[in-house]
C-alpha distance (Angstrom), angle and dihedral (degrees) to the residues before:
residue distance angle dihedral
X1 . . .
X2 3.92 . .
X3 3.93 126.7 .
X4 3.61 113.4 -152.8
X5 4.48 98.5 -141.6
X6 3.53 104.2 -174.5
X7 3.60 109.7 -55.1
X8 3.75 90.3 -23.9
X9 3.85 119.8 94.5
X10 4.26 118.3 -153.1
X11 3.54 140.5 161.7
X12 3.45 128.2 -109.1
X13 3.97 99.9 -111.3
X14 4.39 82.9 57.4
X15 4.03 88.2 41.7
X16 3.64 88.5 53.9
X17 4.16 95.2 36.3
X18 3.70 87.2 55.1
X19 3.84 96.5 42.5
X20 3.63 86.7 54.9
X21 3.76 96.8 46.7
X22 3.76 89.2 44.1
X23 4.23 89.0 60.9
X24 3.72 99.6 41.5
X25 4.03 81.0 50.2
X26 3.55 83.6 58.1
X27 3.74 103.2 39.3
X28 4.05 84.5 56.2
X29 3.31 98.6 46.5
X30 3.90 94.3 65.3
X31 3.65 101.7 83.1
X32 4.27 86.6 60.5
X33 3.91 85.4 49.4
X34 3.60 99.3 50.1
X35 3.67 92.6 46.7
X36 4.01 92.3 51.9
X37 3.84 88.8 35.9
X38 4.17 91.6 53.8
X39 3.73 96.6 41.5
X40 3.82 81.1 59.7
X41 3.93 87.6 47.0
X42 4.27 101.0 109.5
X43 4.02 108.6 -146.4
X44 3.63 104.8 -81.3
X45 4.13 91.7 52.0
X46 3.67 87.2 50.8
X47 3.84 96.1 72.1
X48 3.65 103.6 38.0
X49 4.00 113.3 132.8
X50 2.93 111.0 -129.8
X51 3.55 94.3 40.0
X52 3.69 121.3 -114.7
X53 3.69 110.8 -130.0
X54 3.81 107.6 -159.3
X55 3.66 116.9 34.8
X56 4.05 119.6 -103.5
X57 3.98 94.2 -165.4
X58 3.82 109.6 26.8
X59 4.00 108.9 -159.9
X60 3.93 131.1 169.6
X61 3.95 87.1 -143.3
X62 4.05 81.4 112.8
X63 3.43 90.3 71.4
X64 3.29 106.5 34.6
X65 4.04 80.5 55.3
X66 3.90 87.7 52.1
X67 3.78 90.2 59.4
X68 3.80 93.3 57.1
X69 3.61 90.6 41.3
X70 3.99 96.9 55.3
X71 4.33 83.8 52.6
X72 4.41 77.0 72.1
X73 4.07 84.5 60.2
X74 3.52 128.5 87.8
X75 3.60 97.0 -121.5
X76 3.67 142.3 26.9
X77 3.83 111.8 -60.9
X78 4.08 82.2 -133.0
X79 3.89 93.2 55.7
X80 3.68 91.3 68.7
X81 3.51 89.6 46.9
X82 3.62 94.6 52.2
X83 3.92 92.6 43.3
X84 3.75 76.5 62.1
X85 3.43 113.8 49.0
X86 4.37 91.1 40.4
X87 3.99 93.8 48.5
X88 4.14 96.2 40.4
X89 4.12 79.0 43.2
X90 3.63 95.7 51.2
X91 3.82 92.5 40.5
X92 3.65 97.6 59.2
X93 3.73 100.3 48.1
X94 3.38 93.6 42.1
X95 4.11 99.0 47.2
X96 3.67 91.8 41.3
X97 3.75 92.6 44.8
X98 3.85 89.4 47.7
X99 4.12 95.4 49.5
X100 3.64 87.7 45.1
X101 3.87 97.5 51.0
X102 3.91 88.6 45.4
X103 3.97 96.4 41.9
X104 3.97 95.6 57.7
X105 3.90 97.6 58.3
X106 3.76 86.9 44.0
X107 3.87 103.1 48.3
X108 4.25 93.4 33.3
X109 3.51 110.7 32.8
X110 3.97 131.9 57.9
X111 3.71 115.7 -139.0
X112 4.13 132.2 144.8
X113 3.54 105.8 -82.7
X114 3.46 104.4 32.9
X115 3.43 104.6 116.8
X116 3.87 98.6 42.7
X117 4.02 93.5 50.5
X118 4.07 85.0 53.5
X119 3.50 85.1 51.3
X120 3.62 101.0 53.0
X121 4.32 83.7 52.3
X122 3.61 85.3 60.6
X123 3.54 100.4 51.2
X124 4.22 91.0 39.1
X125 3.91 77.1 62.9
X126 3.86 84.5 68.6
X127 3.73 104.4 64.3
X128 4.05 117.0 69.0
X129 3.91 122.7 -137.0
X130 3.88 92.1 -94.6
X131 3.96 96.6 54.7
X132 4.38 84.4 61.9
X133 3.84 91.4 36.6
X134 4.14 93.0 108.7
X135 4.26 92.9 40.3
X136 3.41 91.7 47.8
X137 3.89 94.9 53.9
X138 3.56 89.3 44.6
X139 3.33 97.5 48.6
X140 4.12 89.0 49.5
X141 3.84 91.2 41.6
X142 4.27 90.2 49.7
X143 3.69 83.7 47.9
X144 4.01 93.0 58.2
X145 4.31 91.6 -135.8
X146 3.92 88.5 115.8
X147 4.05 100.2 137.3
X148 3.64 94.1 19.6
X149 4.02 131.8 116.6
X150 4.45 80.7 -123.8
X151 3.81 87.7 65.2
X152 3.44 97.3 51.9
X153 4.40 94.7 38.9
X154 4.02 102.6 35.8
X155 4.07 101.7 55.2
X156 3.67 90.9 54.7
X157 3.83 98.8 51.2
X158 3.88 100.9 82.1
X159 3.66 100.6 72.6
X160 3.73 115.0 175.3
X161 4.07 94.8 -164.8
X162 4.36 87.5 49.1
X163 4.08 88.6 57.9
X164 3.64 93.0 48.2
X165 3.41 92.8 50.9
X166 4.28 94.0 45.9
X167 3.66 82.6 50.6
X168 3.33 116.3 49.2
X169 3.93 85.8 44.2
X170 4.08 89.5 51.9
X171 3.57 91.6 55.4
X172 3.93 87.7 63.6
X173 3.36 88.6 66.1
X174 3.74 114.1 102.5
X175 3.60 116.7 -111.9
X176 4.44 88.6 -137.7
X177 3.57 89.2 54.4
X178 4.38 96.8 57.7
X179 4.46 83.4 39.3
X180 3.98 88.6 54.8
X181 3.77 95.8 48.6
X182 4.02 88.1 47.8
X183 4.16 94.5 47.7
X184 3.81 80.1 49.9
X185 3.86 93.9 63.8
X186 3.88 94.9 -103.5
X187 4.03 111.3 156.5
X188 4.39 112.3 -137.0
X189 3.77 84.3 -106.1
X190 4.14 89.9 51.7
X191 4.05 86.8 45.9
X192 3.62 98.1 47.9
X193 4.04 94.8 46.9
X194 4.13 102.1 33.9
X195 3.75 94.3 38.2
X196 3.58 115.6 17.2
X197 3.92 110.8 48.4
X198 3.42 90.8 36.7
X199 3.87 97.7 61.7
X200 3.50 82.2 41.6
X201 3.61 106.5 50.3
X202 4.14 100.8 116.9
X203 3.89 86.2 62.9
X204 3.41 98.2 55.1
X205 4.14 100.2 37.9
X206 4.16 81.5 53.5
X207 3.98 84.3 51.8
X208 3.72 85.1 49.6
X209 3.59 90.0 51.4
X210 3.56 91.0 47.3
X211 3.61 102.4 45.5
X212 3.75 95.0 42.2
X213 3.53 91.7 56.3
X214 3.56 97.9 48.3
X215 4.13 93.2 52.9
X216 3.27 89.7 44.7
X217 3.75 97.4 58.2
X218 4.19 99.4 31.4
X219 3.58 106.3 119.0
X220 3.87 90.7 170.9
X221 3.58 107.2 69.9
X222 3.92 91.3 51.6
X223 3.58 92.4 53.4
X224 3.60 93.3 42.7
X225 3.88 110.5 40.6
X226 3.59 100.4 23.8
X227 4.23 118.1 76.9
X228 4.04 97.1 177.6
X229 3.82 133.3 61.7
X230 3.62 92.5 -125.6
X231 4.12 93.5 61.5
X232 4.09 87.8 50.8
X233 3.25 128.3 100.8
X234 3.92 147.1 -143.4
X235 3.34 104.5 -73.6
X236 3.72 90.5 55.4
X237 3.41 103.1 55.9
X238 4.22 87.5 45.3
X239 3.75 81.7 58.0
X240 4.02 89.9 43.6
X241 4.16 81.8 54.9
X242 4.04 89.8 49.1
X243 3.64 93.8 50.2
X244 3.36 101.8 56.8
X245 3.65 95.4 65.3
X246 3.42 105.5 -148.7
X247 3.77 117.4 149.0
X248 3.67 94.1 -152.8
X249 3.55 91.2 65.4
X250 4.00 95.4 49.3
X251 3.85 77.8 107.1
X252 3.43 100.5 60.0
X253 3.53 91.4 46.4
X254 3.76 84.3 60.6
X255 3.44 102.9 48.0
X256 4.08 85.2 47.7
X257 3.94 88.9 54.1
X258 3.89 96.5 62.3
X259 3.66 89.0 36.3
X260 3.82 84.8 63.7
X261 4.04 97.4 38.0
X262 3.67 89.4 43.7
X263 4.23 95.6 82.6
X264 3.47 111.8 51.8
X265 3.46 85.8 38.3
X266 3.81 91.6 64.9
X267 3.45 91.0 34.6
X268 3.75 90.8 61.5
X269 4.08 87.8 49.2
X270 3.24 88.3 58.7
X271 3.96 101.8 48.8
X272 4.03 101.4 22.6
X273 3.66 92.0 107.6
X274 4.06 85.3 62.8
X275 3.57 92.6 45.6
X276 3.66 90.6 53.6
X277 3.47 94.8 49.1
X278 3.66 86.8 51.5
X279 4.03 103.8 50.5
X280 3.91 81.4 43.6
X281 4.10 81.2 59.6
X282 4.02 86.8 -150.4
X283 4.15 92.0 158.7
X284 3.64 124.2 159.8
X285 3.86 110.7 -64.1
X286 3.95 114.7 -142.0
C-alpha cells in the first residue's frame, strides 16, 4: 500500500519502519530531556515524590546557585572547566593524529613486521584500562610529569580501538588512487594529508567522538596524576559538589550536570553525519 506524505510517496513497510524509528528516537532521547528539564527544576520541584518529569516553573536560580557554590572550592569554578576543554582538546588531536600516522604505513605499505605489530594492536584490545592502571602510573611517575597537563594528555594517546579503526578504513583505499598521486609528484607527507584523511574522514570524526567522550568523562587520571586543585578537572569538582551533602545545593549540582553533558553532545551534532557514515561502514570500494 502507498501513503502519499506531503509530496513524498512510501509504502507502508517504510511508513511503519520510520514510525518505529521515529519513537525509539524519542524513547532515547529522554534521559537528555530530563537532565535539561531538572536543571531548570527551581528548589521546591526538585524534591517532589513522585518525581515530576518536565519542569512546571523553569528558573536559572540553579546556576546562579552553582556560582556561589564553586566560591566553597579551592579554585576557580572556570579552572576546572578549562582543565577540561584544553586536555579533552589536546587528547583528541593528538590520539587521532597518532592512530592515523601509524595506520597508513600499516594498511599501504609492505615491510617485515607488519603483520605481527597489527597483531600485537589486536591483542592490546584485550586488556581494559584497570588491568594497566599500576604501569601506567609508574611509567608517568618514572617520567617526572606527575601534576602536569603531559600526565593527564600523553597516556591516553595510544589507543588500540582508534588504529583499528584508521586501518581497516585505509585499506579501502584503492591501491591506483595512492600510485596516481605519487606519478603526479606528490611527496608521502602530500599523499597521506591530500588523499588519505580525506577519504577517510568518517573514521576519524567517529574517533573524535570517541575520544572526546572518553576525556571528557575520565575521572581516574585526575585523581591519579594530578596532586593540586588547579591540574583537576570537571568531574572532580562535580564530585567536590556531591560530597558536601548539602541539599540546598542539589540545584547546583543540576545545573553542573548539563553543563557537563552539554559538549559532547554538541559535538556529536556537529559530526553525527560522519559517525553514521562510519557504523554504516560505506568506505571506498576498489
Amino acid at each position: 500500500m502507498i501513503i502519499r506524505v506531503g509530496k513524498f510517496k512510501i509504502t507502508s513497510g517504510e511508513f511503519t519502519t520510520i514510525a518505529a524509528l521515529t519513537i525509539l528516537a524519542a524513547f532515547m532521547s529522554l534521559p537528555l530531556i530530563f537532565v535539561v528539564s531538572h536543571a531548570l527544576k527551581p528548589i521546591d520541584e526538585l524534591f517532589l515524590f513522585p518525581p515530576r518529569f518536565i519542569v512546571r516553573n523553569p528558573t536559572l536560580r540553579n546556576f546562579q546557585d552553582l556560582l556561589i557554590a564553586t566560591y566553597s572550592l579551592n579554585v576557580p569554578f572556570i579552572r576546572y572547566i578549562f582543565n577540561s576543554v584544553f586536555v579533552a582538546f589536546c587528547t583528541v588531536l593528538g590520539g587521532v593524529l597518532l592512530a592515523s600516522l601509524a595506520a597508513y604505513p600499516l594498511a599501504k605499505h609492505n615491510f617485515p613486521g607488519r603483520h605481527a605489530m597489527f597483531i600485537v594492536v589486536i591483542a592490546a584490545l584485550m586488556f581494559t584500562p584497570q588491568v594497566t592502571a599500576i604501569p601506567r602510573y609508574l611509567v608517568v611517575y618514572q617520567l617526572g610529569i606527575i601534576d602536569t597537563y603531559f600526565a593527564l594528555v600523553l597516556p591516553n594517546l595510544a589507543i588500540p580501538y582508534a588504529l583499528f579503526l584508521m586501518k581497516q578504513f585505509m585499506e579501502q583505499i584503492p591501491a591506483a588512487l595512492i600510485e596516481s598521486a605519487k606519478i603526479d609528484g606528490a611527496t608521502e607527507w602530500t599523499v597521506f594529508w591530500r588523499v588519505v584523511m580525506p577519504l577517510v574522514t568518517p573514521a576519524w570524526a567517529t574517533l573524535v567522538i570517541i575520544i572526546f567522550v572518553g576525556t571528557w568523562n575520565d575521572i581516574w587520571a585526575p585523581l591519579v596524576f594530578t596532586r593540586t586543585e588547579s591540574m583537576r578537572t570537571l568531574p572532580i569538582a562535580l564530585q567536590t559538589l556531591i560530597s558536601q551533602g548539602s541539599v540546598a545545593r542539589q540545584g547546583a549540582y543540576a545545573a553542573a550536570t548539563f553543563i557537563m553533558i552539554t559538549p559532547p553532545v554538541v559535538l556529536f551534532t556537529l559530526v553525527q553525519r560522519r559517525v553514521i557514515a562510519t557504523m554504516a561502514h560505506s568506505g571506498i570500494k576498489a
